[in-house]
Structures are given as C-alpha cells and as structure tokens.
DOMI-120685 format. One line per 3 residues: number of its first residue (from 1); their letters; for each residue x, y, z of N, C-alpha, C, O, CB. Coordinates in steps of 0.001 Angstrom, whole numbers, plus 500000, padded with zeros to 6 digits. Each point is the difference from the previous one (the first is absolute). Glycine has a CB too. Example, Ala and Ser with C-alpha at 12.3 -4.5 7.8 and 13.67 -1.06 7.14 Angstrom:
# DOMI-120685
1 = AS = 513190/494310/507800/499110/501190/500000/500900/501200/500000/501036/499981/500665/497072/498846/500581; 501542/502223/498034/500820/501190/500060/499230/501090/500730/500509/501108/500169/500675/498264/497686 .
# end
This chain:
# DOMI-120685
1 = XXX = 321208/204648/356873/499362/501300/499908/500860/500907/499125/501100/500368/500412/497826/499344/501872; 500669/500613/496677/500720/501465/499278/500439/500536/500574/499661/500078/501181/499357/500354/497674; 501984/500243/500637/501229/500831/500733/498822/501627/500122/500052/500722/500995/503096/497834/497497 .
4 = XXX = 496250/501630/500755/498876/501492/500038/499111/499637/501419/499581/500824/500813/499908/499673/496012; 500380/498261/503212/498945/500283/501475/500972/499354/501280/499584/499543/501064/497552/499991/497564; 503577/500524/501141/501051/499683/501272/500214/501800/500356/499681/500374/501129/501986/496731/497903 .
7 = XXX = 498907/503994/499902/500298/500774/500285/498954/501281/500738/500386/501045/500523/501276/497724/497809; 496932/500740/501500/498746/500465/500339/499880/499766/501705/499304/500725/500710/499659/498676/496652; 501570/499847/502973/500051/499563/501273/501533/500060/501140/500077/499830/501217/497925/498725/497358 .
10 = XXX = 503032/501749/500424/501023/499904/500429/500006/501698/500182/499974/500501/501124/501033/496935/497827; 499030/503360/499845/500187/501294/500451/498205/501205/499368/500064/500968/499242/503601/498314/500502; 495249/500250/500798/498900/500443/499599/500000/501525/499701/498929/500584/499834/500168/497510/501376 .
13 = XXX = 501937/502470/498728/500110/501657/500005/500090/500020/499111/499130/500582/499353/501652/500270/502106; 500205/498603/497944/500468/500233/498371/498532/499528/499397/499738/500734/499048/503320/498570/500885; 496051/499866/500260/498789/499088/498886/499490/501421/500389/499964/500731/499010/499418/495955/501031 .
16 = XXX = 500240/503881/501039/499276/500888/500160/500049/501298/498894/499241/500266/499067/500965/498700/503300; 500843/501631/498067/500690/500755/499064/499885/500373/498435/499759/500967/499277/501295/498194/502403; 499326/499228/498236/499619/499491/498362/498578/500226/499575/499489/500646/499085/502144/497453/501110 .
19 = XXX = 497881/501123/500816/498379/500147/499656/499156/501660/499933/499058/500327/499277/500995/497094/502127; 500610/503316/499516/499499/501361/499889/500418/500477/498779/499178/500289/499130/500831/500133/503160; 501261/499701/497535/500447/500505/498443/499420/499361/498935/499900/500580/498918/502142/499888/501834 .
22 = XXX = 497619/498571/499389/499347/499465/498282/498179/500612/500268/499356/499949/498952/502550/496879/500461; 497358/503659/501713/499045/500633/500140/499868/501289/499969/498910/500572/499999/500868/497831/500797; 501679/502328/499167/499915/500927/499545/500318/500571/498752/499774/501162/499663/500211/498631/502201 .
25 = XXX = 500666/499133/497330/500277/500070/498843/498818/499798/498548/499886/500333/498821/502289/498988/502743; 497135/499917/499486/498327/499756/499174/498965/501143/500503/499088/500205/499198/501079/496906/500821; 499807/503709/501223/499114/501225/500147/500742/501266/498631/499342/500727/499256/500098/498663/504122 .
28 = XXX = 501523/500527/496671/500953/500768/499269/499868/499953/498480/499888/500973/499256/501557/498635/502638; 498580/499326/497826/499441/499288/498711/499015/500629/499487/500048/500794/499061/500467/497259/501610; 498224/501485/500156/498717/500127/499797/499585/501744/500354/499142/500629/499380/500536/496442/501232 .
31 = XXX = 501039/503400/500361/499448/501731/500064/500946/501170/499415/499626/501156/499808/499236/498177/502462; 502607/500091/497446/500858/500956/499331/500517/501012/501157/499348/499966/501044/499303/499798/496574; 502133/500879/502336/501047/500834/500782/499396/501115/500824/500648/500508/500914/500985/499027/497286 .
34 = XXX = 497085/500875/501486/499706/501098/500552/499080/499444/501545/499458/498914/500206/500626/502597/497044; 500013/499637/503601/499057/499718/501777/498660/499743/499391/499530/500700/499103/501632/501259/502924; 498200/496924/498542/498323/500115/500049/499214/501061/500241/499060/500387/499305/501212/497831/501337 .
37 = XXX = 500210/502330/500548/499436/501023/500779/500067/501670/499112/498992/500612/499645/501873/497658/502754; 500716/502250/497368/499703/501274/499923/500747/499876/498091/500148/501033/499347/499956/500246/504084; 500278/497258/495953/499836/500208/498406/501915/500301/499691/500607/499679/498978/496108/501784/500854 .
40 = XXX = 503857/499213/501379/501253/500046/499556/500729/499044/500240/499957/499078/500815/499873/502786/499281; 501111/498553/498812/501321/498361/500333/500761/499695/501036/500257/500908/500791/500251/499280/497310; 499892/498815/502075/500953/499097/501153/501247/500313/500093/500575/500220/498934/498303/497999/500749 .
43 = XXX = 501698/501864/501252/501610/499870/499566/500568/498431/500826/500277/499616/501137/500222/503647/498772; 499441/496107/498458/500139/498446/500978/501684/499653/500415/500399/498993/500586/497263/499731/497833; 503172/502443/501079/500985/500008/501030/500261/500506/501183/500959/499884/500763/499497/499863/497710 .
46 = XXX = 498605/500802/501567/499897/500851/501826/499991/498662/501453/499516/498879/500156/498294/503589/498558; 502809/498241/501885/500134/498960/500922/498506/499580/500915/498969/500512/499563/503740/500418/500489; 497233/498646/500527/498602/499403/500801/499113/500626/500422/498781/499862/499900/502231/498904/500723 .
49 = XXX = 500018/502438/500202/499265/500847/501038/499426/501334/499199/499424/500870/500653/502244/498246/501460; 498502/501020/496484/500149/501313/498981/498630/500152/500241/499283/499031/500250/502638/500689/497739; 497618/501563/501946/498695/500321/499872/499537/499511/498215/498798/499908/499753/501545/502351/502465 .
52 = XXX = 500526/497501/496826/500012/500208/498874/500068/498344/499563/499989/499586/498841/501054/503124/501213; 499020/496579/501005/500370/497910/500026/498612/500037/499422/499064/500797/500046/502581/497855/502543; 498639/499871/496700/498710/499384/499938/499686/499168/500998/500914/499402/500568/499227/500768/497346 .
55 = XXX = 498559/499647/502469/499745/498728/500982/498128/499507/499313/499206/500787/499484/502742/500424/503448; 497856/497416/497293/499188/499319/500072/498795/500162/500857/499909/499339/501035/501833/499671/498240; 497212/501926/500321/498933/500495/500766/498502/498662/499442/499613/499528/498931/501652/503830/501102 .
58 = XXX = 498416/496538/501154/498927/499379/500264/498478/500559/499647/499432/500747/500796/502262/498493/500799; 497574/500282/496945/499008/500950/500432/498887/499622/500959/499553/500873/500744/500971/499975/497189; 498947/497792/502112/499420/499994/501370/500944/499623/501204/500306/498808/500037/497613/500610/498755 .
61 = XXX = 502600/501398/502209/500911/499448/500759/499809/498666/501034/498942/499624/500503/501613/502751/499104; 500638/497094/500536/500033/498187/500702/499284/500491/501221/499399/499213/500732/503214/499318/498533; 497452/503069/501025/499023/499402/501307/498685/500382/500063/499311/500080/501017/502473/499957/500303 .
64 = XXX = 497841/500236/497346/498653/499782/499681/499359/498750/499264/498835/499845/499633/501527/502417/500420; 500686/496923/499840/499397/498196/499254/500429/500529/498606/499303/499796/499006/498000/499039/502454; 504109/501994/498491/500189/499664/498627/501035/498964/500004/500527/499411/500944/498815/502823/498181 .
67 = XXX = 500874/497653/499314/501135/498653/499961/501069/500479/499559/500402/501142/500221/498238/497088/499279; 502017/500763/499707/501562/500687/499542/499849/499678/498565/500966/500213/499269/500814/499328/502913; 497176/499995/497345/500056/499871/498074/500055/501117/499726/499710/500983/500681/498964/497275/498607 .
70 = XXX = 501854/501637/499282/500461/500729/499120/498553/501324/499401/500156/501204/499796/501910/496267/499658; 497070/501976/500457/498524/501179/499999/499665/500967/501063/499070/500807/499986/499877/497459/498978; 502200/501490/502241/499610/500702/501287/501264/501188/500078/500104/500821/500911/498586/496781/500487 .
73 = XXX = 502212/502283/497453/501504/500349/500546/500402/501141/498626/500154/499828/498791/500724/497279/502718; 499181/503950/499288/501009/501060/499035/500872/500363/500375/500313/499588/501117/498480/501166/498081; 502256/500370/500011/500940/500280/500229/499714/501502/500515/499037/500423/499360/502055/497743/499108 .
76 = XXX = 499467/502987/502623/499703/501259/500560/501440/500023/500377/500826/499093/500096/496517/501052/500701; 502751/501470/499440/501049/500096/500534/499832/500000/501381/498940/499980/500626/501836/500971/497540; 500645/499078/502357/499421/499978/501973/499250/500993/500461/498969/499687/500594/503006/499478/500160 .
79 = XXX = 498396/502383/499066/499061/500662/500488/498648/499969/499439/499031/500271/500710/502727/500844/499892; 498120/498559/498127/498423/499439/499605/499571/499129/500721/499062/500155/500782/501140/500106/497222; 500741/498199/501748/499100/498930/501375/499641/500219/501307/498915/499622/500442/502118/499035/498663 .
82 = XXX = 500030/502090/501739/499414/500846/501291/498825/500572/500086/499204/499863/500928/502663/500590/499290; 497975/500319/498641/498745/500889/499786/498694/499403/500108/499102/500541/500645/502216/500643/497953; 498529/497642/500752/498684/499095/499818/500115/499592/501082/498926/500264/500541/500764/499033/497316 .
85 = XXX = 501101/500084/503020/499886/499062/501108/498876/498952/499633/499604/499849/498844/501187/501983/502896; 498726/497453/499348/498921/499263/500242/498734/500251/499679/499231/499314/500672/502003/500260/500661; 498053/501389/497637/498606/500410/499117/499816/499187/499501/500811/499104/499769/499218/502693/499795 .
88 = XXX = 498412/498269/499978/499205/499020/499403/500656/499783/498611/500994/500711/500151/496825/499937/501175; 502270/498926/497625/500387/499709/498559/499229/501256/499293/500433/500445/498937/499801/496649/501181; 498523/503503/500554/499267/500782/499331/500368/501711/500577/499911/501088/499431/498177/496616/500199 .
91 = XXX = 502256/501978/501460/500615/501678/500646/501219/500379/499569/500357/501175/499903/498679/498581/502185; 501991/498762/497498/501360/499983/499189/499622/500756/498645/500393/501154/499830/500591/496419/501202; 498267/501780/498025/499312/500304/498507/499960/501693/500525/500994/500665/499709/497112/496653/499306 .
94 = XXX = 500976/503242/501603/499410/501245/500207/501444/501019/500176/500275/501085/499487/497161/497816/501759; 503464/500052/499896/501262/501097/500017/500687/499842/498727/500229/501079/499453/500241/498844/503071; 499739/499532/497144/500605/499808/498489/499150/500896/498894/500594/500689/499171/500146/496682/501454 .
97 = XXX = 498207/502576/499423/499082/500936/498700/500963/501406/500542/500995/500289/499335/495639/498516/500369; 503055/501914/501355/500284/501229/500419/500847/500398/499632/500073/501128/499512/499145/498689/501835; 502179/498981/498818/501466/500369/500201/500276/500086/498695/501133/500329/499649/499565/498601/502463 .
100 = XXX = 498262/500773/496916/499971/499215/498342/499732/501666/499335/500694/500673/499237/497790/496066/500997; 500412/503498/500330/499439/501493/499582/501163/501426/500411/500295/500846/499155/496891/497953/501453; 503205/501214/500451/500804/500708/500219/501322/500358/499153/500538/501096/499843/498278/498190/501965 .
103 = XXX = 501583/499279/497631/501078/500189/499279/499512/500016/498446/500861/500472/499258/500669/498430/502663; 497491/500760/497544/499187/500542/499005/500136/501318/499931/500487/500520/498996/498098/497868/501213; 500964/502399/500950/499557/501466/499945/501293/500509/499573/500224/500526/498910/497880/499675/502954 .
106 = XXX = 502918/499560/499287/501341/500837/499729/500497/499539/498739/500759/500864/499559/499924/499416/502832; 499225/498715/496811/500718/499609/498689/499198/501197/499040/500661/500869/499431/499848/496051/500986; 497620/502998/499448/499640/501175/499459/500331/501140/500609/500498/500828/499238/498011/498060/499981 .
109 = XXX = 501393/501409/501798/500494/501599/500032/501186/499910/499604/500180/501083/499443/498642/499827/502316; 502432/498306/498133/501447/500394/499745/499446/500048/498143/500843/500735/499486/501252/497767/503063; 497261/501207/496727/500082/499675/498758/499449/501553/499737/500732/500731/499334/498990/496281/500395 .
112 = XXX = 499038/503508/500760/499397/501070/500086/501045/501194/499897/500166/500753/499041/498005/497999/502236; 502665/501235/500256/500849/500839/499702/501047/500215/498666/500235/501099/499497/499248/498567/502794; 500871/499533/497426/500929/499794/499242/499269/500580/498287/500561/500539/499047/500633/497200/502935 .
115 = XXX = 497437/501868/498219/499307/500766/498746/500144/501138/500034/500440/500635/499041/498099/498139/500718; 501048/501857/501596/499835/501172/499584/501186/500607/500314/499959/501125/499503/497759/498863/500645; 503263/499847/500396/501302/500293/499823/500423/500091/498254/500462/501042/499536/499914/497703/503058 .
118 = XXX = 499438/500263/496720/500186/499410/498653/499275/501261/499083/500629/500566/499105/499290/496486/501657; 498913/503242/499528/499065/501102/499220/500435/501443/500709/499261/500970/499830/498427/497244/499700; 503126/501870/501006/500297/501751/500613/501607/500031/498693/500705/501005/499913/498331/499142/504083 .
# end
C-alpha cells in the first residue's frame, strides 16, 4: 500500500485537513477574495473566530440535501455565514441582492457627496 494511503488511515486529520484546504483554495480560485454575501474582502489572516475569517458557506445547506461539491460552496465571512444560516438557496440569493443594494447605495451616495462637495 502507498505510503499516501497508509497515512489516510493512520492519522485521518491531517488527509482531512489537506483535503479542506485544497477546497478552499479552488472556491477561492474560482470566486476571488471578496464575501459572497455583503461583496467586501476577507482577511485570510484573521484567525478563525474573526468576524472578518473566511469560512465555507453552503448554499443549499447539508441539512437541507445539500452536498459538499464545489457548485454548492462559497466563500462568506463568519458573520455573513451566520447570517444566512439554513435558507433556501433562493432566500440566501434575496439576502444577498439587499445586502448587494445597500452597499451600492452608500458607494453612490459617498460618490454624490463628494461631487457636490467637489462643485462648492
């Protein structure tokens, strides 16, 4: 038996481990640095518990019959993933439009101000 699947069985934490990090390295890949949810960036040195961590949010959640592929899986920050909890994929979408619009608004109003600050 290969010395790689001896160690799968001998110490399964570490395969585990491994295996999460190379799944998060491909959500990461594929969605880039910023939260799903509210659009701002990660601080992927923050420690675990950071409101500001990234973590691996589910959009249909496992205890609604979702799975763990890669089409089901983004990146949020923790207090974003808290936020969604267990919602449909479509009540997730809806909180996300909102949280999407909101920070739309304040980016135009900050630009707004700044015009007419700019024209006085």
């Amino acid at each position: 038996m290969p010395r790689k699947h001896i160690a799968k069985y001998l110490n399964p934490w570490m395969f585990r481990r491994e295996k999460k990090r190379k799944r998060f390295e491909a959500i990461r890949a594929r969605d880039g640095d910023n939260c799903w949810r509210c659009h701002h960036p990660m601080d992927f040195a923050a420690p675990s518990n950071s409101k500001r961590a990234p973590t691996i949010e589910h959009l249909q959640a496992k205890a609604n019959g979702g799975t763990g592929k890669l089409d089901n899986l983004v990146l949020c920050h923790v207090g974003c993933n808290r936020h969604l909890g267990v919602n449909s994929p479509e009540q997730k979408e809806r909180m996300r439009l909102r949280r999407g619009d909101r920070h739309d608004k304040s980016v135009q109003s900050e630009a707004a101000r700044a015009a007419a600050e700019e024209s006085r």
